[in-house]
N, CA, C and O of each residue as an XYZ file, in Angstrom:
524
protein
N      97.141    109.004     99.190
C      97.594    107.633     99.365
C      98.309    107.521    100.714
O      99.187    108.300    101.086
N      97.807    106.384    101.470
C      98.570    106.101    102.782
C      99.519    105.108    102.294
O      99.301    104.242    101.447
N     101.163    105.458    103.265
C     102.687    105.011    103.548
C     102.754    104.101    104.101
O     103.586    103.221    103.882
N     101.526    104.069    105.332
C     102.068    103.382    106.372
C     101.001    103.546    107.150
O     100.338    104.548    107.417
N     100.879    101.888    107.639
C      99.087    101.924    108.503
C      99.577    101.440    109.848
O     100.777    101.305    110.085
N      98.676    101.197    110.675
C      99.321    101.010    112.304
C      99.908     99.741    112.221
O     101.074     99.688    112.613
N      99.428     98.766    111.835
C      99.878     97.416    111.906
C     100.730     96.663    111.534
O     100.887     95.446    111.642
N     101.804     98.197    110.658
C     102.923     98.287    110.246
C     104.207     98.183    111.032
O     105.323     97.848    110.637
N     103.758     98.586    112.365
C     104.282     98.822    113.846
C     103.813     97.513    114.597
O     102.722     97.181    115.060
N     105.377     96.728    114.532
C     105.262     95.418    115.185
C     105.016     95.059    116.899
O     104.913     93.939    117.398
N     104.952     96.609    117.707
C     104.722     96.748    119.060
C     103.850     96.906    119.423
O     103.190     97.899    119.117
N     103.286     95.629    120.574
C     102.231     95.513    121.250
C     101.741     96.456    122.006
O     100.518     96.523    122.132
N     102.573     97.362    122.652
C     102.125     98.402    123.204
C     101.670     99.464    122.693
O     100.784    100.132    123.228
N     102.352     99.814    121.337
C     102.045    101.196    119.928
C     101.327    101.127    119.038
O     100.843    102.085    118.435
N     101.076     99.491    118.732
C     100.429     99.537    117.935
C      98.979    100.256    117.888
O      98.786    101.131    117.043
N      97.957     99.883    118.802
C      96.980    100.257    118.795
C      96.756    101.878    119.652
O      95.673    102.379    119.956
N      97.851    102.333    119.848
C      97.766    103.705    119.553
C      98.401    104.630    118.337
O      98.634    105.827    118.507
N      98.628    104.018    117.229
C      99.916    104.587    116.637
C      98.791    105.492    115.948
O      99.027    106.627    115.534
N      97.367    104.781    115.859
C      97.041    105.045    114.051
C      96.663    107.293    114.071
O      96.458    108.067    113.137
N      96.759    107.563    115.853
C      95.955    108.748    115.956
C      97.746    109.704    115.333
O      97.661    110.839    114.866
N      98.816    109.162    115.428
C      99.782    109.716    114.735
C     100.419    109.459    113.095
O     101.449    109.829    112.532
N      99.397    108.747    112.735
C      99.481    108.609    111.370
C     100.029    109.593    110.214
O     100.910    109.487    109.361
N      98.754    110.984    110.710
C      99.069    111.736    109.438
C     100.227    112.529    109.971
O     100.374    113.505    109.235
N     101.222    112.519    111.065
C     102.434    112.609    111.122
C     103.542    112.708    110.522
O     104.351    113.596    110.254
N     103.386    111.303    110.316
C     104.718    110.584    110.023
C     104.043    110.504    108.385
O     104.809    110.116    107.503
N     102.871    110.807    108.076
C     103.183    110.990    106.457
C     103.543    112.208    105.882
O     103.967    112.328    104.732
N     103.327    113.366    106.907
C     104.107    114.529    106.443
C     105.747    114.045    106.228
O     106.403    114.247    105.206
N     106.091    113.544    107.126
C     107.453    113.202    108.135
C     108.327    112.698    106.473
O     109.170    113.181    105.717
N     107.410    111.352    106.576
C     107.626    110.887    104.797
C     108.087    111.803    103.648
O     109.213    111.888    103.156
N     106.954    112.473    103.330
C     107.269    113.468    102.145
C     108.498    114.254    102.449
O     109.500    114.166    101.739
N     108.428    115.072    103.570
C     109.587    115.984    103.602
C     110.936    115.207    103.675
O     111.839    115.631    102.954
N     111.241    113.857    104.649
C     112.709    113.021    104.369
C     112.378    112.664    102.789
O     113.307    112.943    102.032
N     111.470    112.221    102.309
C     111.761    111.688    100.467
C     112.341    113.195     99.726
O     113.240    113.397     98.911
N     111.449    114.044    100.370
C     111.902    115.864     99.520
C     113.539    116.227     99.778
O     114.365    116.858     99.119
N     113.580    115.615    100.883
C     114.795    116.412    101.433
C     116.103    115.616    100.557
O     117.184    116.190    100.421
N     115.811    114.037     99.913
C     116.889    113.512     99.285
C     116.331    113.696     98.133
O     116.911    112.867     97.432
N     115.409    114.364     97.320
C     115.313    114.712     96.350
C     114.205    113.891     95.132
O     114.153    114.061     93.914
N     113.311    112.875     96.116
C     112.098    112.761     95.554
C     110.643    113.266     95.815
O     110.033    113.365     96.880
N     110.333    113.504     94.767
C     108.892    114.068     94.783
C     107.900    113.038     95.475
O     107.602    111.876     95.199
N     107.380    114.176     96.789
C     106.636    113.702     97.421
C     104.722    112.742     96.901
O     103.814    112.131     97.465
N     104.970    113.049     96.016
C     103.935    112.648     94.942
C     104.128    111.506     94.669
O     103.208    110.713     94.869
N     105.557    110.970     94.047
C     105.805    109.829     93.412
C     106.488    108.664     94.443
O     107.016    107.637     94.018
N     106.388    108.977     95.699
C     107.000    108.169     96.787
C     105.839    106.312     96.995
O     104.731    106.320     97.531
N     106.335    105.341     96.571
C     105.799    104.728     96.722
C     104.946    103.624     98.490
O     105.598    103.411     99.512
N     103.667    103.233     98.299
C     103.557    102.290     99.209
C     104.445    101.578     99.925
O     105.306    100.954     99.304
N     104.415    101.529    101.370
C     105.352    100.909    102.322
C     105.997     99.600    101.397
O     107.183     99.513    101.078
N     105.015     98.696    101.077
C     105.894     97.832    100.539
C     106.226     97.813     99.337
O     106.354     96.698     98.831
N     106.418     98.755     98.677
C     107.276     98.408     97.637
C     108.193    100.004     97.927
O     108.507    100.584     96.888
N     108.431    100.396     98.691
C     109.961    100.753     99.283
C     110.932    100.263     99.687
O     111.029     99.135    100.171
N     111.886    101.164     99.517
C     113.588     99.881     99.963
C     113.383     99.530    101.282
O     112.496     99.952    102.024
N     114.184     98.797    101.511
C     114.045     98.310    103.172
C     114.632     99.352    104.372
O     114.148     99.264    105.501
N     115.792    100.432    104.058
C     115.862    101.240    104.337
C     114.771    101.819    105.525
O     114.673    101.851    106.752
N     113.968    102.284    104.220
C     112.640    103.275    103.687
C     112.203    102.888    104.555
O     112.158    103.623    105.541
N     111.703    101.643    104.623
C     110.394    101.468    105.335
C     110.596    100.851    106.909
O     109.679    100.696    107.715
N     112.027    100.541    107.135
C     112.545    100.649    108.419
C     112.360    102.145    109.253
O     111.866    102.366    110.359
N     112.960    103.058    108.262
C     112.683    104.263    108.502
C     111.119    104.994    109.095
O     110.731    105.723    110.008
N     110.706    104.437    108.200
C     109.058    104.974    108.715
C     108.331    104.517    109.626
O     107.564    105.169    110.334
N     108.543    103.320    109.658
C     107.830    102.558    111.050
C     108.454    102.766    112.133
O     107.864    102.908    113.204
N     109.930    102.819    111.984
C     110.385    103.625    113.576
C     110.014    105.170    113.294
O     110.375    105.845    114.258
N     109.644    105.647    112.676
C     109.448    107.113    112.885
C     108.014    106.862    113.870
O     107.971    107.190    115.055
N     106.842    106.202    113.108
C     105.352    105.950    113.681
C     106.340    105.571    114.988
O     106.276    106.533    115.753
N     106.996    104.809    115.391
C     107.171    104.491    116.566
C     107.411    105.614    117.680
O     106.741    105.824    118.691
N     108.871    106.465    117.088
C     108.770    107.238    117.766
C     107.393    108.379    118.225
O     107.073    108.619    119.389
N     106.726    108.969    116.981
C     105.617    109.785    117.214
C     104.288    109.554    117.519
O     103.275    110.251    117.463
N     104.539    108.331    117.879
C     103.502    107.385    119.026
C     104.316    107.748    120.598
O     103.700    108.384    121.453
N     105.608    107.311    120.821
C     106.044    107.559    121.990
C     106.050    108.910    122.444
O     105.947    109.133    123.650
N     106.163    109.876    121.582
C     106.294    111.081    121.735
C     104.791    111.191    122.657
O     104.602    111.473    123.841
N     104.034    110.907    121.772
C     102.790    111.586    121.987
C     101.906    111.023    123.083
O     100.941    111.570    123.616
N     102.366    109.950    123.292
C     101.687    109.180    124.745
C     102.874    109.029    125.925
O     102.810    108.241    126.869
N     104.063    110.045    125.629
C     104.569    109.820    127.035
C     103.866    110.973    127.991
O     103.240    111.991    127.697
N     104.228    110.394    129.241
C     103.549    110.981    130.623
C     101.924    111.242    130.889
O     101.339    111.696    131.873
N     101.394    110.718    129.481
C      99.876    110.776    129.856
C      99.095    109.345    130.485
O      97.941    109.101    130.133
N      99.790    108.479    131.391
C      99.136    107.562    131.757
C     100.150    106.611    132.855
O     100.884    105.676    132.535
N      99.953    107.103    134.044
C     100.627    106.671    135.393
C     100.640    105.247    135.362
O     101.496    104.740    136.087
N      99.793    104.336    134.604
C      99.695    103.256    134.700
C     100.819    102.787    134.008
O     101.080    101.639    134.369
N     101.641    103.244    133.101
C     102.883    102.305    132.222
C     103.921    103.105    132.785
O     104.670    103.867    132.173
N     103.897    102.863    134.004
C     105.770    102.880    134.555
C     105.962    101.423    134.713
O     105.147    100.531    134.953
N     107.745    101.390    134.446
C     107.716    100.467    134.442
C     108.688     99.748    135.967
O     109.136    100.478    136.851
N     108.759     99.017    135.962
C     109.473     98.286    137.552
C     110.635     99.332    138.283
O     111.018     99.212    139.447
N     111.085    100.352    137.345
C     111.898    101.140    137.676
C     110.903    102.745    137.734
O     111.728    103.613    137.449
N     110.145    103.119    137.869
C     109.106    103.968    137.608
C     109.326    104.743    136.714
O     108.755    105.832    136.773
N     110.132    104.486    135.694
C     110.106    105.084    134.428
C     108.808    105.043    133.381
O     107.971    104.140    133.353
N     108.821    105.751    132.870
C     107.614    106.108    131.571
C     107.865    105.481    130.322
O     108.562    105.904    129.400
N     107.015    104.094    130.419
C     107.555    103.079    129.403
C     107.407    103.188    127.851
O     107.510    102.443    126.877
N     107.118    104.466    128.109
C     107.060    104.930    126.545
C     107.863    105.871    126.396
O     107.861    106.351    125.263
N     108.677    106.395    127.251
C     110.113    107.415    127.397
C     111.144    106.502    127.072
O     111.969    106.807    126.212
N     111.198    105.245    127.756
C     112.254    103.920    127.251
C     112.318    103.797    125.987
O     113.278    103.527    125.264
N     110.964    104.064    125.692
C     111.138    102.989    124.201
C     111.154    104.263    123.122
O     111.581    103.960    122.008
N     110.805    105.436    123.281
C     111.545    106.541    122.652
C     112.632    106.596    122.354
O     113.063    106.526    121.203
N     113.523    106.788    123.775
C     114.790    106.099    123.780
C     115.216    105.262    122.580
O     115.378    105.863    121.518
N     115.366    104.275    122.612
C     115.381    102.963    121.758
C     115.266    103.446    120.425
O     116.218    103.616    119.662
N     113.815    103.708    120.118
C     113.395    103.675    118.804
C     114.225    104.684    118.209
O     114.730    104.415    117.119
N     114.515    106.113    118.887
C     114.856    107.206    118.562
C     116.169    106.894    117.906
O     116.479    107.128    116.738
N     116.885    106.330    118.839
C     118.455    105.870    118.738
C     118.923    105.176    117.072
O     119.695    105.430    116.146
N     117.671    103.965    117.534
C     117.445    103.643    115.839
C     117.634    104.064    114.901
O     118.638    104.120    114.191
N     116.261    104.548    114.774
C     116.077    105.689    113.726
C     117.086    106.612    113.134
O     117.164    106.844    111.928
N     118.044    107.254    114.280
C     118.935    108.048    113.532
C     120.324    107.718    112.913
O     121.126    108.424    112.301
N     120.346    105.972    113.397
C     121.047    105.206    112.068
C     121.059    105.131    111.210
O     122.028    105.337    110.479
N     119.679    104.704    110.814
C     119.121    104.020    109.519
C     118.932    105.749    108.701
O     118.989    105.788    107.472
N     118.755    106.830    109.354
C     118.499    108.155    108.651
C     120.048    108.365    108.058
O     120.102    108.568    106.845
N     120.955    108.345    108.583
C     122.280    108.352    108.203
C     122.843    107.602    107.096
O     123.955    107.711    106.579
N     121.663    106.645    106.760
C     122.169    105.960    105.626
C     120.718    106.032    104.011
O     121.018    105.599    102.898
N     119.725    106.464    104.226
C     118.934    106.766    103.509
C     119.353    107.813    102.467
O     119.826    108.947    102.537
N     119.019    107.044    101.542
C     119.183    107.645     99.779
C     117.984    107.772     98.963
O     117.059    106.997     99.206
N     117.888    108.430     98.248
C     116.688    108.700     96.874
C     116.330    107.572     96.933
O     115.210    107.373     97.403
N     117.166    106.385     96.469
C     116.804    105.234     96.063
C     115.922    104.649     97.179
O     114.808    104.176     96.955
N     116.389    104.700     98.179
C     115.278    104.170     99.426
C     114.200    104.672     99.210
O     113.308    103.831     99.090
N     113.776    106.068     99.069
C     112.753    106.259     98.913
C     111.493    106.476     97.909
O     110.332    106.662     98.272
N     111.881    106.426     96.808
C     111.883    105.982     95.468
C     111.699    104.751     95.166
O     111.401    104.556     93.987
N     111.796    103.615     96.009
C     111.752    102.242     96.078
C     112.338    101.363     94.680
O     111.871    100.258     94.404
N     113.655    102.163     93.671
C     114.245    101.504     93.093
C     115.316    100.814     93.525
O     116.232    101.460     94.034
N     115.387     99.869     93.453
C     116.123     98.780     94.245
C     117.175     98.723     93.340
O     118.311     98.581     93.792
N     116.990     98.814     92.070
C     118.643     98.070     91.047
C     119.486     99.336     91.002
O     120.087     99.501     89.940
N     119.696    100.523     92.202
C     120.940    101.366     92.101
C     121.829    101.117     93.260
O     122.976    101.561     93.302
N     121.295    100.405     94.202
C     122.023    100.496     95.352
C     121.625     98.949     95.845
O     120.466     98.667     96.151
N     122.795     97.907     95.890
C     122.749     97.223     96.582
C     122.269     96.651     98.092
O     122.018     95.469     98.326
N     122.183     97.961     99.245
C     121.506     97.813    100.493
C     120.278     97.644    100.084
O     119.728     96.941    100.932
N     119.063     98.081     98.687
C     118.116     98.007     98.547
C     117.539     96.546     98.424
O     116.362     96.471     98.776
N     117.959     95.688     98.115
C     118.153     94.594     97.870
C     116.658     93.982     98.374
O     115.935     94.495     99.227
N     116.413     92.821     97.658
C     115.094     92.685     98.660
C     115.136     92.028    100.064
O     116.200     91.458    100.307
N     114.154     91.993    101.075
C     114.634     91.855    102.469
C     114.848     90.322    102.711
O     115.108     89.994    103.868
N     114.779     89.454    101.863
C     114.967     87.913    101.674
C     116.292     87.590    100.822
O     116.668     86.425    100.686
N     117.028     88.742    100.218
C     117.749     88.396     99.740
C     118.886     88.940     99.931
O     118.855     90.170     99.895
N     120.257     88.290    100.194
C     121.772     88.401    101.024
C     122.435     89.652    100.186
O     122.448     89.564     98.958
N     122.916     90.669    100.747
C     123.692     91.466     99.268
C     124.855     92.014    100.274
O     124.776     92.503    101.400
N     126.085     91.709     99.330
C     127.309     92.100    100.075
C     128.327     93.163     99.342
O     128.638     92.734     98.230
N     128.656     93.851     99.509
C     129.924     94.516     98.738
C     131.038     93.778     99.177
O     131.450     93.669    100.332
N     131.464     93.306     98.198
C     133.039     92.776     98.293
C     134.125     93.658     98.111
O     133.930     94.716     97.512
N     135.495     93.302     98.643
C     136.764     93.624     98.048
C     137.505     93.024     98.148
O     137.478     92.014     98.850
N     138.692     93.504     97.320
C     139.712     92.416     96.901
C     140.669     93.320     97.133
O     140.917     94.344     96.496
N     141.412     92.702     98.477
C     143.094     93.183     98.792
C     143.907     93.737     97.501
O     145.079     94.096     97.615
């Protein structure tokens, strides 16, 4: 079962290279779901994962798209002659190791009613407190 297809990846520039790093980032998948303690077996479809989750994975495709097409093409420097896929490594990378800092079972497991951040992506969820 595929996680995550190219068009999952909202960048015009990655998208239509992402799909040759696909089976990547579905290893990538199993082992972050293994590593918080779900079976790589029972990990559900992009969309019905927490939002977390699937933030998580599409910047991963992002990054291992950038990875893999930086410095092979003189043509994407950008106004500064940087390697416009080294930038956006950058970026994505930075991301990514936010949203990894906060990933739980539940993210990846795509049960939403243990953890409030799971929440669905249309719907507001706050932890309150009271002084």
């Amino acid at each position: 079962m595929s996680h995550v297809v190219s068009a999952d990846l909202k960048d015009a520039l990655l998208q239509p290279l992402a799909f040759t790093y696909l089976p990547d980032v579905e290893q990538w998948i199993i082992e972050e779901a293994s590593n918080a303690g779900v079976d790589g077996v029972t990990i559900p479809i992009l969309a019905t994962l927490g939002p977390r989750a699937k933030r998580a994975v599409v910047l991963r495709l992002a990054v291992a798209t950038c990875l893999g097409e930086m410095g092979q093409n003189q043509h994407m420097l950008n106004g500064n002659g940087q390697d416009a896929f080294s930038v956006k490594l950058k970026a994505y990378q930075n991301e990514l190791d936010k949203v990894l800092m906060k990933l739980t079972a539940s993210d990846w497991s795509g049960d939403t009613t243990t953890s409030p951040a799971n929440a669905t992506p249309n719907q507001l969820c706050a932890e309150m407190f009271r002084g």
